[in-house]
N, C-alpha and C positions, 0 to 999 in steps of 0.2 A: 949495874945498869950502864950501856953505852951512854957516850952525853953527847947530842944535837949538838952542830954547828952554826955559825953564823954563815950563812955563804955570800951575804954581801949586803954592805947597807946602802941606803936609795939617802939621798936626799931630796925635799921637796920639788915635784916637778913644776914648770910655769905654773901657774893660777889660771884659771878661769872663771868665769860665771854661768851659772845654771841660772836660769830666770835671774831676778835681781838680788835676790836674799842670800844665795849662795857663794862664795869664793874660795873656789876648790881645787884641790892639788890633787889629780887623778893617781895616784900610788896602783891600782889594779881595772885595770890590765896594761894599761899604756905608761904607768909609771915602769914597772918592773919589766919590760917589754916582752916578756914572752907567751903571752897569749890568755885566753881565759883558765886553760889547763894547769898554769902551775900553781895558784893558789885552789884549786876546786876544790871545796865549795864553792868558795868564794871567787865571784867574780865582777864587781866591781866595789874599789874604795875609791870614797870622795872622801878626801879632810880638809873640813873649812878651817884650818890654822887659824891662832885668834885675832880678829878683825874688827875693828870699830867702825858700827856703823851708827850713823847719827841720827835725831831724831827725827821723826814723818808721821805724819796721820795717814799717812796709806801705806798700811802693811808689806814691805817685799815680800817676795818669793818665788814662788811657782806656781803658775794656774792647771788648770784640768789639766790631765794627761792621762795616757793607760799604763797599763802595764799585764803582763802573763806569762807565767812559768816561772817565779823566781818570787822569794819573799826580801821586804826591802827594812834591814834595822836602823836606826836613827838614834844615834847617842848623843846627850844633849853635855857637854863641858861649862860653856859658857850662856848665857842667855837661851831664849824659848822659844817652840816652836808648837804652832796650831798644823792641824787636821782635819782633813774633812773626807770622806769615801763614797762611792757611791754602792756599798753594801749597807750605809748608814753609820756606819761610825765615824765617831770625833774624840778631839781632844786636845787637850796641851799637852806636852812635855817639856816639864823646865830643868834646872841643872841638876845633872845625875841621875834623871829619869831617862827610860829608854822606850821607843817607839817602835814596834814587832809587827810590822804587813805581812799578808800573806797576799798575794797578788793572785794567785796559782789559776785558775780558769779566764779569770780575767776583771778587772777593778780600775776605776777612774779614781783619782784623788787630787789634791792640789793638798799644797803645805807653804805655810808662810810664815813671818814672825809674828809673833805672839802678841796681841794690843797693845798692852802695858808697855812691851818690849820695846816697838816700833814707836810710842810716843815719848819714851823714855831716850832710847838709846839707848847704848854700850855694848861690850864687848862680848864677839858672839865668836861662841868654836864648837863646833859637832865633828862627828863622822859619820857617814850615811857606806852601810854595806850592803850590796844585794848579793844573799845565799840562794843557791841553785837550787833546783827542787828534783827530786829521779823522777824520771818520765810517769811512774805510776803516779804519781802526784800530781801532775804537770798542769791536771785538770779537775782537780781537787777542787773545794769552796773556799772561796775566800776568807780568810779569818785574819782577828785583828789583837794584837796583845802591847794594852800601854802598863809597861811595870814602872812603877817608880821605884825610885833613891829606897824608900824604906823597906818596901818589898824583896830586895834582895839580899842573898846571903852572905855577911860579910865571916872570914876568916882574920881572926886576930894574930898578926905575926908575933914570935918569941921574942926577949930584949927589945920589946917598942923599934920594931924593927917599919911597922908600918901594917896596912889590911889590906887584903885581895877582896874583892865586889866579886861577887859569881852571878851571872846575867843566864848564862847557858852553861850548860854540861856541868863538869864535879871539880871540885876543887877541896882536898883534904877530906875527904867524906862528905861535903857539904853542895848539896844540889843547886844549881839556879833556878828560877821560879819558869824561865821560858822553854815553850815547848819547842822542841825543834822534830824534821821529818829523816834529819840525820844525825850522827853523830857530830856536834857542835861545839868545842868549849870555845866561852868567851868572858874573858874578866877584866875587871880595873884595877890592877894596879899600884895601891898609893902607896910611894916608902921615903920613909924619912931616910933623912940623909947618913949611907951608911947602913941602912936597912937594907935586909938582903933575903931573898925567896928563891927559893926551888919548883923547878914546872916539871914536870913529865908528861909524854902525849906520845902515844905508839907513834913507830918510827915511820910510817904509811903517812902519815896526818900530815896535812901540809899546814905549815904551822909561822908567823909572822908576830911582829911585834911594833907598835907603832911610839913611838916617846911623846904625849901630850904634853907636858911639863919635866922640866930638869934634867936633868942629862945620863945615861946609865951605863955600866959596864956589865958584860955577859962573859960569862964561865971566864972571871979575872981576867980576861984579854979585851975583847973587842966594845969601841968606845960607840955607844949611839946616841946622837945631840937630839935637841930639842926639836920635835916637827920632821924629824927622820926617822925611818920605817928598817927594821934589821929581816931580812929572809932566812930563815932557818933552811940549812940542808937535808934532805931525810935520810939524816946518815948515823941517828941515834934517838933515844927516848928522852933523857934528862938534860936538862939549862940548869943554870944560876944565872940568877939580874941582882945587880948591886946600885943601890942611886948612889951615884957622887955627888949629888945635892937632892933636895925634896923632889920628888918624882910621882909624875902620873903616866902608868902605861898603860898601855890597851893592847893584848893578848889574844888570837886568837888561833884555833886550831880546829883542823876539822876533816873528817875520813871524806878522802875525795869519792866521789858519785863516779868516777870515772861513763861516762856515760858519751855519745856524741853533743857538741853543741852548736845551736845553731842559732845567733842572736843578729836582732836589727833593732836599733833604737830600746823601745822598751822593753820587746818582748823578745825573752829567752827560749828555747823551744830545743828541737831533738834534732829536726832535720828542714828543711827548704819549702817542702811543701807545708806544715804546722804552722811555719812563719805566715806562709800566704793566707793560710785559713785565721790565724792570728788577728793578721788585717784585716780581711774581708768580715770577720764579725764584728771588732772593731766598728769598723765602716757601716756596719746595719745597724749598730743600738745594742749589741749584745752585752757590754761590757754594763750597763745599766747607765743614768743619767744624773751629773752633777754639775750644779751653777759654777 
């Protein structure tokens, strides 16, 4: 089996804030600068690198907003995160749970930190990705999938080498509980120091690797730190990651949609005019209604 390269690691780009809850290092599409096309699926990461924030009786985050054509995942590291949609679902998601929108026709939501969270304080670090949808989908019903920490498939590494989390797609025969509308793999990661895993993902798959904790070496050469993002070349099938210290990674790959894209603000869509009808329903109440 050919083995996948590294073709260049990112380190954190400036921070930002999404509403106030957020502080985020956009890694796709404007970290890695080439456009929505080279990670497709995937087309945007936020990673809130970990942040202390202090305590408040009024929840940060994000108030309403829309969103269409593209489902939005929310992985929880550090501290919690509430829900609310105007298809009717809610929920928390605390550390190691994960939070699965499907926007696709069209859905209002807002997300914030989590009560306890907010009254308490401390240290918060997620990653929020939105995966594309193929146009047959585009206008699909909205669905909503919160898995938790326990719900997912974990693979135990050989020599206490550390566990892979399977969230989506296969990993060693073992499935992730998330549905996805493409081919998606996405896992966690955790390896003791000196622990060492083998990935394979056909060589089409646009395939990335993000370092949440500790620092890792891939196929014995290339070093990626904490809070830095390694881009895989699609110029083979098989990696090896090695952690030089305890490590949590976040993995993902997925058969690009190649498809056209046409995005504005929230909504992802195929072409110029989809965008316009996007808004314009938007603009009349069609996305449904939440406080």
């Amino acid at each position: 089996m050919k083995t996948r390269h590294i073709e260049r690691v990112f380190i954190p780009p400036a921070p930002h804030m999404v509403g106030d809850g957020f502080r985020v290092h956009q890694y796709i599409p404007s970290g890695i600068q080439q456009g929505f096309e080279r990670m497709d699926p995937f087309i945007l990461m936020d990673y809130n690198s970990k942040f202390y924030f202090p305590p408040t009786d009024r929840p940060r985050g994000v108030g309403v907003h829309p969103h269409r054509g593209f489902e939005t995942v929310t992985i929880a590291y550090k501290g919690s995160v509430a829900h609310h949609d105007s298809a009717g679902n809610s929920g928390v998601i605390g550390e190691g749970d994960v939070q699965w929108m499907t926007a696709a026709s069209g859905i209002l939501h807002k997300e914030y930190h989590e009560e306890k969270f907010s009254k308490a304080g401390g240290d918060f670090q997620m990653v929020q990705l939105w995966v594309n949808l193929p146009a047959k989908d585009k206008m699909s019903a909205p669905k909503y999938q919160g898995i938790t920490k326990a719900e997912m498939k974990k693979v135990e590494l050989p020599e206490n080498a550390g566990t892979i989390e399977v969230i989506a797609g296969e990993y060693n025969g073992e499935k992730g509980p998330a549905f996805t509308f493409t081919p998606v793999h996405l896992f966690n990661a955790k390896l003791n120091k000196g622990g060492k895993a083998t990935f394979s993902f056909p060589e089409n798959y646009n395939t990335a690797v993000l370092v949440i904790e500790g620092n890792i070496k891939v196929n014995n050469s290339e070093v990626i730190k904490t809070d830095s993002l390694g881009l895989f070349a699609n110029d083979g099938e098989q990696f090896t990651m090695e952690a030089t210290d305890d490590a949590v990674v976040l993995i993902l790959s997925g058969q690009p949609i190649n498809e056209p894209i046409a995005a504005q603000g929230p909504f992802v869509m195929n072409t110029r005019s989809e965008l316009v009808q996007a808004i314009s329903d938007f603009n009349m109440g069609k996305f449904g209604y939440l406080e």
